[in-house]
PQR file of N, CA, C, O and H, with PARSE charges and radii, in Angstrom:
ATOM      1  N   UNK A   1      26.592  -9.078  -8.489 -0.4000 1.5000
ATOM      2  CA  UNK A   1      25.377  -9.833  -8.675 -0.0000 2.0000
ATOM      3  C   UNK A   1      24.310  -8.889  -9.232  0.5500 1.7000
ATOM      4  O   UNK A   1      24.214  -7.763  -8.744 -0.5500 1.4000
ATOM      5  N   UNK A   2      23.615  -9.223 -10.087 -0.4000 1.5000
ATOM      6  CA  UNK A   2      22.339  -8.654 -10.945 -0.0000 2.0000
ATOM      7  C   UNK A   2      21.287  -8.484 -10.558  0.5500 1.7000
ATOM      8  O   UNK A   2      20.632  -9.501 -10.787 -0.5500 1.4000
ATOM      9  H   UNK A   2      23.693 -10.138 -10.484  0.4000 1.0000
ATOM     10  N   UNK A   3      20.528  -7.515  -9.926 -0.4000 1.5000
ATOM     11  CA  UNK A   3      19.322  -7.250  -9.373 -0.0000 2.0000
ATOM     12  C   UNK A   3      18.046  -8.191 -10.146  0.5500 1.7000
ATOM     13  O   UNK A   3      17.901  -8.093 -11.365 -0.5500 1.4000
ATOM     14  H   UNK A   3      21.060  -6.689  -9.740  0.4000 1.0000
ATOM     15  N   UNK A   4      17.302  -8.945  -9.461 -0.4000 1.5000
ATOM     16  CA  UNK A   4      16.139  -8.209 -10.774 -0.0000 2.0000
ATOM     17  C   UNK A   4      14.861  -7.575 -10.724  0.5500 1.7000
ATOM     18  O   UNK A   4      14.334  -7.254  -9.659 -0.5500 1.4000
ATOM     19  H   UNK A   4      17.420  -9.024  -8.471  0.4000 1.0000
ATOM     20  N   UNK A   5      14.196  -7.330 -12.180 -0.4000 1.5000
ATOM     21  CA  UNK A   5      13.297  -6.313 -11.470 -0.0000 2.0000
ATOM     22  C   UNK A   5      12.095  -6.282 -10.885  0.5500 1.7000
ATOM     23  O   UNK A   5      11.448  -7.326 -10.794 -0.5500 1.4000
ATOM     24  H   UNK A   5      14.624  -7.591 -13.045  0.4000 1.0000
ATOM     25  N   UNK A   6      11.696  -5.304 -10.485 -0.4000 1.5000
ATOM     26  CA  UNK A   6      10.292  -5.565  -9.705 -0.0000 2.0000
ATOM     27  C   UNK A   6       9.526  -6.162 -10.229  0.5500 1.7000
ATOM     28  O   UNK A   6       9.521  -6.375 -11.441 -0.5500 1.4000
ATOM     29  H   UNK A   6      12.221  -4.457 -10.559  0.4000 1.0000
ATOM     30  N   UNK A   7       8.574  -6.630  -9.289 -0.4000 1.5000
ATOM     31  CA  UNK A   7       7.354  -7.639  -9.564 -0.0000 2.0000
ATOM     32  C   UNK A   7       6.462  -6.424  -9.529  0.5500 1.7000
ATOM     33  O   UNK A   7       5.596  -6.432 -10.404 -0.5500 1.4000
ATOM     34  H   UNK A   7       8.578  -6.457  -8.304  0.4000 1.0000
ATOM     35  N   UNK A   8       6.468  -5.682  -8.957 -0.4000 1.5000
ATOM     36  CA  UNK A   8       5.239  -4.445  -8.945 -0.0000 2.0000
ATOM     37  C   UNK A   8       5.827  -3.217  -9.941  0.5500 1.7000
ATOM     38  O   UNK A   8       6.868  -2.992 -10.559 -0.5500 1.4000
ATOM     39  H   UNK A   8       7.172  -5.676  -8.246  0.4000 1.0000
ATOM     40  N   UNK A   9       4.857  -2.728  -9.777 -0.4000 1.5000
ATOM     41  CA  UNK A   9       5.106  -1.795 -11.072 -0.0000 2.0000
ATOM     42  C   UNK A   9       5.048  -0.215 -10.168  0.5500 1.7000
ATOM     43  O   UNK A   9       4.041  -0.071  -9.475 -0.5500 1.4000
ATOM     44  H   UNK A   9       4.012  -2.911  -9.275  0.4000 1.0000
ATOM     45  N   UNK A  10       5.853   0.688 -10.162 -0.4000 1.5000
ATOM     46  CA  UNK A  10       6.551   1.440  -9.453 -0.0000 2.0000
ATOM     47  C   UNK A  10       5.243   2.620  -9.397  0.5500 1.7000
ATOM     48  O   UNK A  10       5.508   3.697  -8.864 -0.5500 1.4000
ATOM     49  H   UNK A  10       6.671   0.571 -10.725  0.4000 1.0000
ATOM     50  N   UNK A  11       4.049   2.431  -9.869 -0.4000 1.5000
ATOM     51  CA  UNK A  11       2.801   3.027 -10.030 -0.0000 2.0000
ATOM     52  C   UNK A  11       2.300   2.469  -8.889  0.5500 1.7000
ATOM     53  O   UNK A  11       2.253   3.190  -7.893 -0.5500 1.4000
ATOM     54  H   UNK A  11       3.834   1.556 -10.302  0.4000 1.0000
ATOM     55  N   UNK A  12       1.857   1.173  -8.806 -0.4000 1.5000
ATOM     56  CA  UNK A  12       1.183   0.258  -8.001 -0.0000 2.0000
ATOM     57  C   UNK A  12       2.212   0.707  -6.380  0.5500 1.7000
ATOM     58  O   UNK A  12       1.746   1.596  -5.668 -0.5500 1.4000
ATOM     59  H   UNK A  12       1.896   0.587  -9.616  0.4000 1.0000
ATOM     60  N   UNK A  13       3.330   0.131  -6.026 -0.4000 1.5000
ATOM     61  CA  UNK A  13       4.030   0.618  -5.177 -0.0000 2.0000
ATOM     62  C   UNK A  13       3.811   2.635  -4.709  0.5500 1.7000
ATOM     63  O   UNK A  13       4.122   3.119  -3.620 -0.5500 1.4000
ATOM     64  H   UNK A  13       3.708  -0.592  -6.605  0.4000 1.0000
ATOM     65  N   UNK A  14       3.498   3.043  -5.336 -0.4000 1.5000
ATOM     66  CA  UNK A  14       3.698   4.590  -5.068 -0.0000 2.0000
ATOM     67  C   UNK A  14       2.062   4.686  -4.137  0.5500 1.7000
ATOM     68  O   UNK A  14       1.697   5.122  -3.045 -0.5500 1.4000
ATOM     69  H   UNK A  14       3.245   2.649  -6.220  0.4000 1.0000
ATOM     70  N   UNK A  15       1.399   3.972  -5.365 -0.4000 1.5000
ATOM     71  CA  UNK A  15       0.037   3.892  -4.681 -0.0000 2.0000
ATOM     72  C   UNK A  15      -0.479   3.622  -3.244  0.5500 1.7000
ATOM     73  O   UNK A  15      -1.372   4.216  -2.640 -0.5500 1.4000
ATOM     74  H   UNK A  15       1.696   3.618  -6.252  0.4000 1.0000
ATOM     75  N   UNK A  16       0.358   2.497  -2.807 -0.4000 1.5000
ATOM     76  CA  UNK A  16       0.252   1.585  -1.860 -0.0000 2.0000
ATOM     77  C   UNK A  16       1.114   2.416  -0.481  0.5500 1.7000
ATOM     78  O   UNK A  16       0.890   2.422   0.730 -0.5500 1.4000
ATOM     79  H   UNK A  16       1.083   2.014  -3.298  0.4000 1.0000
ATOM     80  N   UNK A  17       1.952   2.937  -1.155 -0.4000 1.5000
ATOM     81  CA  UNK A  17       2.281   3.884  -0.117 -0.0000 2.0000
ATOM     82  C   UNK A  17       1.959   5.187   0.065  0.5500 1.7000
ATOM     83  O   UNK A  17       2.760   5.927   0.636 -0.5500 1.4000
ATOM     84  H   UNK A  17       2.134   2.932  -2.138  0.4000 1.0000
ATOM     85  N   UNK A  18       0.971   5.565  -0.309 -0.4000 1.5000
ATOM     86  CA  UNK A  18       0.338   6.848  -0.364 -0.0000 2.0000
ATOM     87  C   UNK A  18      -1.017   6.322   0.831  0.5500 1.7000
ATOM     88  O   UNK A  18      -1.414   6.984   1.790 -0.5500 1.4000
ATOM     89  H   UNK A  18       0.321   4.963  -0.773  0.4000 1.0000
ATOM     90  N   UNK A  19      -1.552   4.839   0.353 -0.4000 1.5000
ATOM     91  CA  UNK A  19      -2.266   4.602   1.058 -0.0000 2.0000
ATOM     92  C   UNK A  19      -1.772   4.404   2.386  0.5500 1.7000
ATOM     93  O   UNK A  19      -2.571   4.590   3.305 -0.5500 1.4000
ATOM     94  H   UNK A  19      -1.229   4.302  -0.426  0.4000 1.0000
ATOM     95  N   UNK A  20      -0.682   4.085   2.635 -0.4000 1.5000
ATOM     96  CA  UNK A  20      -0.181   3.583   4.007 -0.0000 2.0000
ATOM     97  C   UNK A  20       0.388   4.965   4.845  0.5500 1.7000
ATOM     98  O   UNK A  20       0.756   5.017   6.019 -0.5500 1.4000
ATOM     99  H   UNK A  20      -0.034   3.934   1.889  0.4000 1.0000
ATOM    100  N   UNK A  21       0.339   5.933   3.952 -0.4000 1.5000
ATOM    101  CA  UNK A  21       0.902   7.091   4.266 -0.0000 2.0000
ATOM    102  C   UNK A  21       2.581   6.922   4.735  0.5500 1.7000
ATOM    103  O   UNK A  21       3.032   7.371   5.789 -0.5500 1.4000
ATOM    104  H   UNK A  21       0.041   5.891   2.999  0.4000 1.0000
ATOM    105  N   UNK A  22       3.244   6.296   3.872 -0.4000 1.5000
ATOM    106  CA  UNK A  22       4.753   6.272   3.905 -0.0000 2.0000
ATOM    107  C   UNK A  22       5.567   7.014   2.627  0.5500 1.7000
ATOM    108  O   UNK A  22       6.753   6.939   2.305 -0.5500 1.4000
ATOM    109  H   UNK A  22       2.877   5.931   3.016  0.4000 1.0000
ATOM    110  N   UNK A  23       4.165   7.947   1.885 -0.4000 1.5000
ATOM    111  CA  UNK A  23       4.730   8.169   0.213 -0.0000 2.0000
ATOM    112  C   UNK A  23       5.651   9.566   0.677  0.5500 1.7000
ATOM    113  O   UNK A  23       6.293   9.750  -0.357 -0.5500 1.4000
ATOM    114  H   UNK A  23       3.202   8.008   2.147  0.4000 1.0000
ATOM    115  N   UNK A  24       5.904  10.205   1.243 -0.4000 1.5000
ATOM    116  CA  UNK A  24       6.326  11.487   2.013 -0.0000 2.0000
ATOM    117  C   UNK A  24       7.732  11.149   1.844  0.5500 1.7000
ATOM    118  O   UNK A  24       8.523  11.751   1.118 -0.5500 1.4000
ATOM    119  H   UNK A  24       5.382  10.056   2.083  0.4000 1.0000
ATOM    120  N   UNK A  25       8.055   9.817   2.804 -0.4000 1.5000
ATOM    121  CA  UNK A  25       9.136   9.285   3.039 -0.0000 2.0000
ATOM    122  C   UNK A  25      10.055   8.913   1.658  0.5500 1.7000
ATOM    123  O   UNK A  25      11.255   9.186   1.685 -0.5500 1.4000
ATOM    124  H   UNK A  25       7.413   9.327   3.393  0.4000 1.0000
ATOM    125  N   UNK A  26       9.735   8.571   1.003 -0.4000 1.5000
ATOM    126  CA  UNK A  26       9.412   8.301  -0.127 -0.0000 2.0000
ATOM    127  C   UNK A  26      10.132   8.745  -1.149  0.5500 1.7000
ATOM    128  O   UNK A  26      11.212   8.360  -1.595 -0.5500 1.4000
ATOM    129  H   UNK A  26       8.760   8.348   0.980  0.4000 1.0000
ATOM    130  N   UNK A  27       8.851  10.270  -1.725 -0.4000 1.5000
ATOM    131  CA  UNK A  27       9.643  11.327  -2.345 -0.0000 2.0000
ATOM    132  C   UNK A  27      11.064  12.067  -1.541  0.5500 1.7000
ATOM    133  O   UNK A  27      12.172  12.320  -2.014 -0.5500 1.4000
ATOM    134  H   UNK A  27       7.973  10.583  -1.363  0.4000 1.0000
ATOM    135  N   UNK A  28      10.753  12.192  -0.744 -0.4000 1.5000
ATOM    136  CA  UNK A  28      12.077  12.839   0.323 -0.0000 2.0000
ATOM    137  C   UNK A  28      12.907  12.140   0.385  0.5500 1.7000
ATOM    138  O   UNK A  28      13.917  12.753   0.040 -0.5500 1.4000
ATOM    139  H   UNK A  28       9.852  11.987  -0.359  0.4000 1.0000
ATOM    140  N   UNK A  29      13.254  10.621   0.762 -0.4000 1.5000
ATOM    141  CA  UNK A  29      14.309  10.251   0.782 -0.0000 2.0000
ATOM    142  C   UNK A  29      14.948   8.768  -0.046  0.5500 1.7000
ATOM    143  O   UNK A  29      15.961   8.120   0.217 -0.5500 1.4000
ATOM    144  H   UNK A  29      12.434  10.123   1.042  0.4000 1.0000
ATOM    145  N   UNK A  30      14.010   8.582  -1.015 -0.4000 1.5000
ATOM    146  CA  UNK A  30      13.489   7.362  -2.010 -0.0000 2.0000
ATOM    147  C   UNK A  30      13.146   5.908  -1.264  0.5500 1.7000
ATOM    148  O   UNK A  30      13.037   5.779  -0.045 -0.5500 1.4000
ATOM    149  H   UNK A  30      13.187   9.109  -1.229  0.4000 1.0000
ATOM    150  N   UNK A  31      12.999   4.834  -2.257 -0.4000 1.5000
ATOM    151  CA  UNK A  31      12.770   3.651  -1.097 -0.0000 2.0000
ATOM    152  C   UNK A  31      13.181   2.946  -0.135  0.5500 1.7000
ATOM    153  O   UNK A  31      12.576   2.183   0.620 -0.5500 1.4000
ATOM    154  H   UNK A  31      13.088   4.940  -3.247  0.4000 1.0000
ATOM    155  N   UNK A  32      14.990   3.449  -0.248 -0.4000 1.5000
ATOM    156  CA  UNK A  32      15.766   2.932   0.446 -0.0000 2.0000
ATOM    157  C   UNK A  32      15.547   3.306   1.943  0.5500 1.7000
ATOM    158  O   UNK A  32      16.006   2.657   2.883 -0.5500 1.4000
ATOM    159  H   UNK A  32      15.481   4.069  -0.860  0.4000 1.0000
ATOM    160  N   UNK A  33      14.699   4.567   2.058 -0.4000 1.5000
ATOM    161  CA  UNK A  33      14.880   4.565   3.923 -0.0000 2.0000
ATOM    162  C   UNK A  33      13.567   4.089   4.141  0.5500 1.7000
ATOM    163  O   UNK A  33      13.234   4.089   5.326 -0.5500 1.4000
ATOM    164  H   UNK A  33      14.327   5.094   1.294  0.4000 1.0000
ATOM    165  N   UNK A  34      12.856   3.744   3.453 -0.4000 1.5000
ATOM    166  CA  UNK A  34      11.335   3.169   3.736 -0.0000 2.0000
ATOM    167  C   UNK A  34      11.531   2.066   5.097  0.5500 1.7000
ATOM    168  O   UNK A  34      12.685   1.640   5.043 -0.5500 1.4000
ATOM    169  H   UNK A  34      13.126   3.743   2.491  0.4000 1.0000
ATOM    170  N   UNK A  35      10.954   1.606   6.020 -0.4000 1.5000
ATOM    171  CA  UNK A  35      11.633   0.871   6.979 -0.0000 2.0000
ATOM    172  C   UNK A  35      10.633  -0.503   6.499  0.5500 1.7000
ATOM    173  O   UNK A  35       9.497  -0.583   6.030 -0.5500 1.4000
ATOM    174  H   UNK A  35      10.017   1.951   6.063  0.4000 1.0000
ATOM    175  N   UNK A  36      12.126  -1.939   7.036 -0.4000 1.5000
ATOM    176  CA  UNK A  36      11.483  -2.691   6.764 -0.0000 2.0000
ATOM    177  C   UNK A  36       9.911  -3.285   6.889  0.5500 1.7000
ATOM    178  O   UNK A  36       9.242  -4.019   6.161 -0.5500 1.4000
ATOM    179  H   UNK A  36      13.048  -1.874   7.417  0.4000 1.0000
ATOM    180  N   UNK A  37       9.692  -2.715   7.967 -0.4000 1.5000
ATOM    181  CA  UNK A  37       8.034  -3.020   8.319 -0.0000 2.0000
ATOM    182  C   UNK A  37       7.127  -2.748   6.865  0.5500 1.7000
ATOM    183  O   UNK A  37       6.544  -3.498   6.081 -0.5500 1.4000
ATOM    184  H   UNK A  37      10.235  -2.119   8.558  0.4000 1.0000
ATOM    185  N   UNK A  38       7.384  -0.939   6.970 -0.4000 1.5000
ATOM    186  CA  UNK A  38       6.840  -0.636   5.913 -0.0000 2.0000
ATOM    187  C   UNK A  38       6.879  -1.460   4.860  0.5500 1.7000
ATOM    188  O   UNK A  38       5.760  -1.699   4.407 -0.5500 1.4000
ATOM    189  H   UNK A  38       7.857  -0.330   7.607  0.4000 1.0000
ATOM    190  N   UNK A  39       7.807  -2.001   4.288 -0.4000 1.5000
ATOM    191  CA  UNK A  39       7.961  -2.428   3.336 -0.0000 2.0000
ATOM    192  C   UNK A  39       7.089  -3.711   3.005  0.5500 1.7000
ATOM    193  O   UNK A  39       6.329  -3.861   2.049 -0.5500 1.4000
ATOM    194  H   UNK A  39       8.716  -1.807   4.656  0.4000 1.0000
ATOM    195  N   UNK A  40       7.364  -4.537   3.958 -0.4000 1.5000
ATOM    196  CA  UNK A  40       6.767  -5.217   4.468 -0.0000 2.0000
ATOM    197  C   UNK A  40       5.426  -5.202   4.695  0.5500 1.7000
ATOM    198  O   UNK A  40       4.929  -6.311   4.893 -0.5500 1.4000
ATOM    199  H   UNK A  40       7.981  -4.415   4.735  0.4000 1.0000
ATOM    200  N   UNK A  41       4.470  -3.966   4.731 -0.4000 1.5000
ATOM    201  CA  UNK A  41       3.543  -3.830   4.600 -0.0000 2.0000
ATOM    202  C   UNK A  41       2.893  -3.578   3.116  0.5500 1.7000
ATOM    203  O   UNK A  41       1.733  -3.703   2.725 -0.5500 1.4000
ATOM    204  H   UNK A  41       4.874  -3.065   4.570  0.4000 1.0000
ATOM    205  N   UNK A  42       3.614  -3.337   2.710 -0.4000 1.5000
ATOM    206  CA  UNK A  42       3.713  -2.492   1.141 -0.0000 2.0000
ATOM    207  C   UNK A  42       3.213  -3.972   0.609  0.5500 1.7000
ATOM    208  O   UNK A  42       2.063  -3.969   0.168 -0.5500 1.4000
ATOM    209  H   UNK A  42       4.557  -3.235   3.027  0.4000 1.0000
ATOM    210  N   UNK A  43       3.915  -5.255   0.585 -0.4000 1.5000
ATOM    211  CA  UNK A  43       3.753  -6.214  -0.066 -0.0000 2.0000
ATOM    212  C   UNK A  43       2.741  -6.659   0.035  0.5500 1.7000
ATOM    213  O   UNK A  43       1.984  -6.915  -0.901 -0.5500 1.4000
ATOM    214  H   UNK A  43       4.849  -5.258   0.943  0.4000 1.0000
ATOM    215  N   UNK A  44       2.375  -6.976   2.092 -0.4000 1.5000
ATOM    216  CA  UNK A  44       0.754  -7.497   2.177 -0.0000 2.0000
ATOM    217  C   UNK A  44      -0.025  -7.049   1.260  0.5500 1.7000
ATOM    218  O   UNK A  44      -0.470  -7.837   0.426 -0.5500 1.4000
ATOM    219  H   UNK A  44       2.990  -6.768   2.853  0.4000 1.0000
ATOM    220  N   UNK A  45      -0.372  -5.607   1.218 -0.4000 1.5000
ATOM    221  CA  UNK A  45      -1.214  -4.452   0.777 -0.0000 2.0000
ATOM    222  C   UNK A  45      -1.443  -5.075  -0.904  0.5500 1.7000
ATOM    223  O   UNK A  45      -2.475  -5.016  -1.572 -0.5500 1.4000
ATOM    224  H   UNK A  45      -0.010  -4.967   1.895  0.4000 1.0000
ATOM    225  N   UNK A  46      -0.171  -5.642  -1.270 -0.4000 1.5000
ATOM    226  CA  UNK A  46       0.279  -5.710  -2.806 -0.0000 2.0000
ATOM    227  C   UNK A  46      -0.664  -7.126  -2.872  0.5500 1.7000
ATOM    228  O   UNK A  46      -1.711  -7.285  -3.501 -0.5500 1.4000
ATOM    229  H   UNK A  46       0.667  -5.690  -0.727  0.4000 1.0000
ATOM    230  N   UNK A  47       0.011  -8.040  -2.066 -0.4000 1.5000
ATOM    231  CA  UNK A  47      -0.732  -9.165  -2.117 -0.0000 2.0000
ATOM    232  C   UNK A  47      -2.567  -9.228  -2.281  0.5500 1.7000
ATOM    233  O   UNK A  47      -3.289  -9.648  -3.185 -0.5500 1.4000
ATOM    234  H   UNK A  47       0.860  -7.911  -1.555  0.4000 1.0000
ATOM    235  N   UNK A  48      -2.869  -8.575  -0.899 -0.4000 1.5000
ATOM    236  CA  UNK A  48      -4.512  -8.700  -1.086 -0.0000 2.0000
ATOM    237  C   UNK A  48      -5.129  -8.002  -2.588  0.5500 1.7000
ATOM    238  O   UNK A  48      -5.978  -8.427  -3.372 -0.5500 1.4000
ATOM    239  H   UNK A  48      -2.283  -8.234  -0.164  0.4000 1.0000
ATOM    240  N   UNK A  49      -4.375  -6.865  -2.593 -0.4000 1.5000
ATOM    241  CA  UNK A  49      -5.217  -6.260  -4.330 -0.0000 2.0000
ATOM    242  C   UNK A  49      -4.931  -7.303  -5.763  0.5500 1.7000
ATOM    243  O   UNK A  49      -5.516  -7.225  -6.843 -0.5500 1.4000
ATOM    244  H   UNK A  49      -3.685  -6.519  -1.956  0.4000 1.0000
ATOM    245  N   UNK A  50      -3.706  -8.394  -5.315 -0.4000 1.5000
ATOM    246  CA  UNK A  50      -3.745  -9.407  -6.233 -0.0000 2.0000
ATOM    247  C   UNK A  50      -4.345 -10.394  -6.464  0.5500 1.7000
ATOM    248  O   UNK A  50      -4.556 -10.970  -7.532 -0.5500 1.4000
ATOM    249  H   UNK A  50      -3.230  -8.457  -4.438  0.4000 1.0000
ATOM    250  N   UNK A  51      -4.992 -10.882  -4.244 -0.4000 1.5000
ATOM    251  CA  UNK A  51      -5.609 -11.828  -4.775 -0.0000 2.0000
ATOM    252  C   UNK A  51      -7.636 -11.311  -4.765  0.5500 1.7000
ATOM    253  O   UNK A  51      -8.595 -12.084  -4.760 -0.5500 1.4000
ATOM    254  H   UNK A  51      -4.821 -10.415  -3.377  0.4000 1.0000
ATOM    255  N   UNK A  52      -7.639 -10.213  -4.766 -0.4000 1.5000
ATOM    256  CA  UNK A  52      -9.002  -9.630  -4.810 -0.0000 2.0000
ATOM    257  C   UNK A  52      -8.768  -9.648  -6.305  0.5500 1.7000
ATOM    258  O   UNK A  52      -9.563 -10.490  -6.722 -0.5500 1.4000
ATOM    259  H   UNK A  52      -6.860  -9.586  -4.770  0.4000 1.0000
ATOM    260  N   UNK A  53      -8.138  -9.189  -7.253 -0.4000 1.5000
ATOM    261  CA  UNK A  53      -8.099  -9.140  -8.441 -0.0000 2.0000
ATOM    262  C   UNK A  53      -8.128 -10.565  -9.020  0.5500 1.7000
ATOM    263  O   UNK A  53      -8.660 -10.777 -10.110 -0.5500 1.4000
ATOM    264  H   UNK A  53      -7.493  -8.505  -6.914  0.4000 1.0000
ATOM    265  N   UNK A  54      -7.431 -11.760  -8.131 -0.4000 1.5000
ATOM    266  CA  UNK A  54      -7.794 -12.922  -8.906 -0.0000 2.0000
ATOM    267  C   UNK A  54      -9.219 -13.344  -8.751  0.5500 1.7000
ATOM    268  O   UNK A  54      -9.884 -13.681  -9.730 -0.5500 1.4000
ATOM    269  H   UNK A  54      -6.999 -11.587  -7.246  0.4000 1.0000
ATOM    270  N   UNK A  55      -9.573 -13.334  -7.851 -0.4000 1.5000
ATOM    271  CA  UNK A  55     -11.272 -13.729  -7.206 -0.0000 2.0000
ATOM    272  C   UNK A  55     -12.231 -13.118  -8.253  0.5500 1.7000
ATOM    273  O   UNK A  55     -13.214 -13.719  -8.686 -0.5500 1.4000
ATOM    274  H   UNK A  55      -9.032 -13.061  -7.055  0.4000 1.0000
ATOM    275  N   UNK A  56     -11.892 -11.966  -8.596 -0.4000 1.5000
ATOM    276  CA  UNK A  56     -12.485 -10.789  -9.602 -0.0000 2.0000
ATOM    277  C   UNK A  56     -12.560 -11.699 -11.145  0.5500 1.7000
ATOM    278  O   UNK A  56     -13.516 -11.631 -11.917 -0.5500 1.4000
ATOM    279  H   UNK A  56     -11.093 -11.477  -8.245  0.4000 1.0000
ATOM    280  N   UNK A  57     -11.747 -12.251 -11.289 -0.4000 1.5000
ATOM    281  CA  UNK A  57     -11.206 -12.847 -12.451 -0.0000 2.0000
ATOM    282  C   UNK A  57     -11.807 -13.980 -12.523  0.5500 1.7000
ATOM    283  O   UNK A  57     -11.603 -14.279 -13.700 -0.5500 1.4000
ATOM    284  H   UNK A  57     -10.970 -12.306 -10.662  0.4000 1.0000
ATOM    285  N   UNK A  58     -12.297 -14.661 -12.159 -0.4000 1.5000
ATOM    286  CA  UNK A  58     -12.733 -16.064 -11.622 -0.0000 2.0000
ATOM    287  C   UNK A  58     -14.220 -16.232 -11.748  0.5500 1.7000
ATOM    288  O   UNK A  58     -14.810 -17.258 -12.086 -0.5500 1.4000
ATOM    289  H   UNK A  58     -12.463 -14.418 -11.203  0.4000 1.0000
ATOM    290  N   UNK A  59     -14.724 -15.094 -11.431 -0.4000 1.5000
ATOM    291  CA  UNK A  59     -16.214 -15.008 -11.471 -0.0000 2.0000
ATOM    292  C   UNK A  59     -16.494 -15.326 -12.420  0.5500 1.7000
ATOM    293  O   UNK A  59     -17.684 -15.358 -12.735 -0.5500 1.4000
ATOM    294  H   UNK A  59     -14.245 -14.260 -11.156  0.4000 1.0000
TER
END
């Protein structure tokens, strides 16, 4: 079966975990050991800067 690809852009993600302080984990052991929470947090994080960016847009 065929992956597909991210919705975030592997900039935005690096970011988001630098902010969450999980980027350590990260470089050291790539995204795969990131734990689901994290990850999971990663998206919220992703979400609100999308919909602050739509609100932004709107004005």
């Amino acid at each position: 079966m065929a992956r597909r690809n991210g919705m975030m852009s592997d900039n935005l993600k690096a970011e988001i975990a630098k902010e969450l302080g999980v980027y350590d984990t990260v470089k050291r052991e790539g995204w795969g050991s990131v734990s689901s929470r994290d990850c999971g947090r990663i998206v919220q994080k992703a979400i609100e800067y999308a919909e602050k960016s739509m609100a932004g847009a709107q004005k």
